[in-house]
N, CA and C atoms as a LAMMPS dump frame, in Angstrom:
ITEM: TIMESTEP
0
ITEM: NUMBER OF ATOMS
255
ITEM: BOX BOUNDS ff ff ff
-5.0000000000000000e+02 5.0000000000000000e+02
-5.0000000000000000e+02 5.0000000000000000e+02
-5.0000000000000000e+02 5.0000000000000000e+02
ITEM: ATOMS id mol type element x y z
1 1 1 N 260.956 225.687 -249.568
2 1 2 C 260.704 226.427 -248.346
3 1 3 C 259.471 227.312 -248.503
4 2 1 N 259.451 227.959 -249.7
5 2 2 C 257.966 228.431 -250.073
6 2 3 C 257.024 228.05 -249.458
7 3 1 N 256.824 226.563 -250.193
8 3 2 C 255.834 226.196 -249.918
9 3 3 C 255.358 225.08 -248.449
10 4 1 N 256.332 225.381 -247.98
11 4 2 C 256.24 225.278 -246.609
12 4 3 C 256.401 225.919 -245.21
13 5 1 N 256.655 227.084 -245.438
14 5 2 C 257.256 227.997 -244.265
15 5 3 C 255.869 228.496 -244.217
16 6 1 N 255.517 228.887 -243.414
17 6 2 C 254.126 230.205 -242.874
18 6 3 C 254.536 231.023 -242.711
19 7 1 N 253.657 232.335 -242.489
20 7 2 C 253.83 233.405 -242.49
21 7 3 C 254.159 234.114 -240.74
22 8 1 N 255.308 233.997 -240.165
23 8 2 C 255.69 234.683 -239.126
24 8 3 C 254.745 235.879 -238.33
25 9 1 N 254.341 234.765 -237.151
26 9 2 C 253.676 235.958 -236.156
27 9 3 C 254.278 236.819 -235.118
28 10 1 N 254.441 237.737 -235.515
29 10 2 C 254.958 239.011 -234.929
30 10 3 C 254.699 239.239 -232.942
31 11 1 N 253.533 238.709 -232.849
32 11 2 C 252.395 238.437 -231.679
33 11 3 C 253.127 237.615 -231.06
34 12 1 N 254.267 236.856 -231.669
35 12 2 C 254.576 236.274 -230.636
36 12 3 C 255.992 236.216 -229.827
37 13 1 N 256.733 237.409 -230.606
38 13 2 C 257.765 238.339 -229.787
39 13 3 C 256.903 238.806 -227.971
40 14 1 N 255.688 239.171 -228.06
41 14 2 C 255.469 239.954 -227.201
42 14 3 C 254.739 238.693 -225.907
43 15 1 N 254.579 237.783 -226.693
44 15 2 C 253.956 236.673 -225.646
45 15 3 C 254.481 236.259 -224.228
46 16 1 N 254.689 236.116 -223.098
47 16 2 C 254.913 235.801 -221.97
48 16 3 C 254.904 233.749 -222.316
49 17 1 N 256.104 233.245 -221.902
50 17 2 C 255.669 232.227 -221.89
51 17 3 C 255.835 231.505 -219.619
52 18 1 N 255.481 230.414 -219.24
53 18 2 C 255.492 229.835 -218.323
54 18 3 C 256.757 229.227 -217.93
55 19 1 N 257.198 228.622 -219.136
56 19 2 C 258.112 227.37 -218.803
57 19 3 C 258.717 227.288 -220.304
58 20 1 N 260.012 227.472 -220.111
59 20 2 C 260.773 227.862 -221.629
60 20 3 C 261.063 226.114 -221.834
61 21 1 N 260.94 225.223 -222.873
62 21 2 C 260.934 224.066 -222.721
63 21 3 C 262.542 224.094 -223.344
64 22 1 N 263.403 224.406 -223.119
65 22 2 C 265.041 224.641 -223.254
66 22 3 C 265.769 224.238 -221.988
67 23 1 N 265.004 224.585 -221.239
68 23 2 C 265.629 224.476 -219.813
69 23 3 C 265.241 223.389 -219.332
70 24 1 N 264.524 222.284 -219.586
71 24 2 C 264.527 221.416 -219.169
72 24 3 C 264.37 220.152 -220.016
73 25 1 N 264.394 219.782 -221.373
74 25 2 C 264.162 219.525 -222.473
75 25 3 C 265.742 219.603 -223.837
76 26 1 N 266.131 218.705 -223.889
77 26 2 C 267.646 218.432 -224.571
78 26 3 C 267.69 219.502 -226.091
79 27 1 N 268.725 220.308 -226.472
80 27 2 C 267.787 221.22 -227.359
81 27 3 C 269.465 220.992 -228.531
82 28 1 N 269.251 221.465 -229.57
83 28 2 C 269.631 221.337 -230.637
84 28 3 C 269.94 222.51 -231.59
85 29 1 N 271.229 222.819 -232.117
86 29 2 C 271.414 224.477 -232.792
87 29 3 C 272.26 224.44 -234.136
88 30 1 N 271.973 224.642 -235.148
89 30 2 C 272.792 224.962 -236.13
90 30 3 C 273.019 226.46 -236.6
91 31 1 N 274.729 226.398 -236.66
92 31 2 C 274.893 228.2 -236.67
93 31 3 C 275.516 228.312 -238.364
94 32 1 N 275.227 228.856 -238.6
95 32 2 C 275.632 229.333 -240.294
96 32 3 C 276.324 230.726 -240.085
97 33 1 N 277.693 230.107 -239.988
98 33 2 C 278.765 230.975 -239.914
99 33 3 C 278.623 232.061 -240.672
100 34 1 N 278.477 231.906 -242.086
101 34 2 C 278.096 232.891 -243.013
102 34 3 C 276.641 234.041 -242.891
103 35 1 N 276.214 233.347 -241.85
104 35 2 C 274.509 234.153 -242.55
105 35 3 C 274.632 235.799 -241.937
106 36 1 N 273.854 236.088 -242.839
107 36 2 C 273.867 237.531 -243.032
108 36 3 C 272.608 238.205 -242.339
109 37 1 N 271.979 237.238 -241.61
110 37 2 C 270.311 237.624 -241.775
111 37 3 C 270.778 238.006 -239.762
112 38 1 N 270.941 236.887 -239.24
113 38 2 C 271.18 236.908 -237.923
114 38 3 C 273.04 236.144 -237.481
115 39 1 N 273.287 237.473 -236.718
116 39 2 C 274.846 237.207 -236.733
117 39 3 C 275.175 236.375 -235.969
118 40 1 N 276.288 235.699 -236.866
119 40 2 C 276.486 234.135 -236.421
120 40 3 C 277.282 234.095 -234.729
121 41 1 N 277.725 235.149 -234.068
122 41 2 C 277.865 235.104 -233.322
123 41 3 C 276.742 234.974 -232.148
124 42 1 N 275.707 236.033 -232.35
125 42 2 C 274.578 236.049 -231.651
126 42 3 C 274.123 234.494 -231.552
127 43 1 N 274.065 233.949 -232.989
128 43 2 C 273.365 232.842 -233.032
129 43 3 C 274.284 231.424 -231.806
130 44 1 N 275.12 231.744 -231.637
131 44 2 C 276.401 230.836 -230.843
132 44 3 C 276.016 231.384 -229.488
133 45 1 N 275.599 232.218 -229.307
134 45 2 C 275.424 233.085 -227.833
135 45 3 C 273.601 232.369 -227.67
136 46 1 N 272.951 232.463 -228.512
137 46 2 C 271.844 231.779 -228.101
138 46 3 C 271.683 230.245 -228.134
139 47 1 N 272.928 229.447 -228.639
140 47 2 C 272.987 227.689 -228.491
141 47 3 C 273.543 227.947 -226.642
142 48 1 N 274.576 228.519 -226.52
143 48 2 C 275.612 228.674 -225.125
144 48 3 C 274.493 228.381 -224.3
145 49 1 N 273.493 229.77 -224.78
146 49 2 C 272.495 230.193 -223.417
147 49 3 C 271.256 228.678 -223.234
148 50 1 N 270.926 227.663 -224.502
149 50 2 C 269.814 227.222 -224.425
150 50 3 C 270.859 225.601 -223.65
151 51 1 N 272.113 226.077 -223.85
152 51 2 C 273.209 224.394 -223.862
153 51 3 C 272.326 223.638 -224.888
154 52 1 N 272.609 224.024 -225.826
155 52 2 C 272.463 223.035 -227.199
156 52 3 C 273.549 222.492 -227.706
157 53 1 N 273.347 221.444 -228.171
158 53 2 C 274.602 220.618 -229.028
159 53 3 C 274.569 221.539 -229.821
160 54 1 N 275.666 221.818 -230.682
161 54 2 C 275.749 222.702 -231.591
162 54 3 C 276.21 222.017 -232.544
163 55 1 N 276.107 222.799 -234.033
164 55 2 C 276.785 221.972 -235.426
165 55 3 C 277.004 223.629 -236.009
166 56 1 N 277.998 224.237 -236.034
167 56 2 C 278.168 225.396 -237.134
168 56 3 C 279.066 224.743 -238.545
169 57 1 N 278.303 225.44 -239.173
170 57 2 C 278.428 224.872 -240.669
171 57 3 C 278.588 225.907 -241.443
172 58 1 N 279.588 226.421 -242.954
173 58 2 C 279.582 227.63 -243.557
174 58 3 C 278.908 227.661 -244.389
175 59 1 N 277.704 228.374 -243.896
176 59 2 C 275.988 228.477 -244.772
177 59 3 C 275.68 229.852 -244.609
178 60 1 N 275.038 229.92 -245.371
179 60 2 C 274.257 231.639 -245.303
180 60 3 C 273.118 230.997 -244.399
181 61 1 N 271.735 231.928 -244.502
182 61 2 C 270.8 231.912 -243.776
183 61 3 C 270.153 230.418 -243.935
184 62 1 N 270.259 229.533 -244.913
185 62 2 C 269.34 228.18 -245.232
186 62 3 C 270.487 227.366 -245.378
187 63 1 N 271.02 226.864 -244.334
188 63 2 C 271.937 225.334 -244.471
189 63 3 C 271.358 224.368 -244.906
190 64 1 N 270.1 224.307 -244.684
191 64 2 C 269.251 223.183 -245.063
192 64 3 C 269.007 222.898 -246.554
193 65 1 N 269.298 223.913 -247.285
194 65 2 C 269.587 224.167 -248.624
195 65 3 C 270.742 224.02 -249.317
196 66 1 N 271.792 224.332 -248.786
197 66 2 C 273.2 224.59 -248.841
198 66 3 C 274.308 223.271 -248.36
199 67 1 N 273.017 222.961 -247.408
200 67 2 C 274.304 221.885 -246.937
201 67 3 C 273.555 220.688 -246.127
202 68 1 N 272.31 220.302 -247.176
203 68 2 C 270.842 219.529 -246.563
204 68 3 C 271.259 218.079 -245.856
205 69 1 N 273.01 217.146 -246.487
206 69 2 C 273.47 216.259 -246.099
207 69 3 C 274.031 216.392 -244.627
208 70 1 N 274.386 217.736 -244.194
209 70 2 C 275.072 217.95 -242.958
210 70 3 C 274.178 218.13 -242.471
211 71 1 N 272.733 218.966 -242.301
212 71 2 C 271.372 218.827 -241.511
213 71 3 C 270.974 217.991 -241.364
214 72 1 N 271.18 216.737 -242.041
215 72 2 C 270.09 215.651 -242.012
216 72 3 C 270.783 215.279 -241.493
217 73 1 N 271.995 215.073 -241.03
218 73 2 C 272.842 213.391 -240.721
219 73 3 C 272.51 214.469 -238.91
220 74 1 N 272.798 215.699 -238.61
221 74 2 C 272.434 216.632 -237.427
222 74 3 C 271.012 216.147 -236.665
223 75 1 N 270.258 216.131 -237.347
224 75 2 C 268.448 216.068 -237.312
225 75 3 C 268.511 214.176 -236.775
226 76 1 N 269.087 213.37 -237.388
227 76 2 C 269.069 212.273 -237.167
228 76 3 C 270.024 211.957 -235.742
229 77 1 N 270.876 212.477 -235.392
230 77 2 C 271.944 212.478 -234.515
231 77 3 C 271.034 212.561 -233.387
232 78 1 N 270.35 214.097 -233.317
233 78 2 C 268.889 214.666 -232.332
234 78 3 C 268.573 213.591 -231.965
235 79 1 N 267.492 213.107 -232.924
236 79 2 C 266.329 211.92 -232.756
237 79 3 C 266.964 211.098 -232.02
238 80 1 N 268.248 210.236 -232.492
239 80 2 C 268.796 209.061 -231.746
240 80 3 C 269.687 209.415 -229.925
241 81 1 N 268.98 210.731 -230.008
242 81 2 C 269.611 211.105 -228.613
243 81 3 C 268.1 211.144 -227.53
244 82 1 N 266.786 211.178 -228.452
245 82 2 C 266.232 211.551 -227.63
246 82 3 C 264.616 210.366 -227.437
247 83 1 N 264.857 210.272 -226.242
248 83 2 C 263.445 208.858 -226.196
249 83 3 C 261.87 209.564 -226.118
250 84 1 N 261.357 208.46 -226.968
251 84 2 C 259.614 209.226 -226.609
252 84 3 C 258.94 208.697 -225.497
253 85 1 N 258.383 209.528 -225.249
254 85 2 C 257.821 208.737 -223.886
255 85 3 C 256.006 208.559 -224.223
């Protein structure tokens, strides 16, 4: 994750967007019951609000670490739900 994550722009809490692509666009949520970072409830209150399929899984903050077989088979589930145009 190091060496792939960037460094979080702050700039873009404050941004105005047009068209939230959630609301019209099929969206996708994994909640880590465990995590400590952002509460897993909140995190269930923001799948509700976007109507995301949801997958909660008992992970701290990185399921993708913790539990990379249950993300991936999730991530693949996505894809085969969604056509390119």
């Amino acid at each position: 994750m190091l060496a792939t994550q960037g460094p979080w722009a702050a700039s873009c809490t404050g941004e105005k967007i047009s068209k939230a692509a959630w609301k019209t666009k099929p969206s996708w949520y994994i909640v880590a019951s465990e995590d400590r970072m952002i509460n897993p409830d909140l995190q269930q209150i923001f799948a509700t609000t976007i109507q995301a399929t949801t997958l909660t899984v008992k992970s701290s903050h990185v399921p993708m670490v913790s539990q990379p077989d249950k993300v991936a088979a999730f991530i693949l589930k996505a894809v085969s739900h969604v056509s390119i145009r």
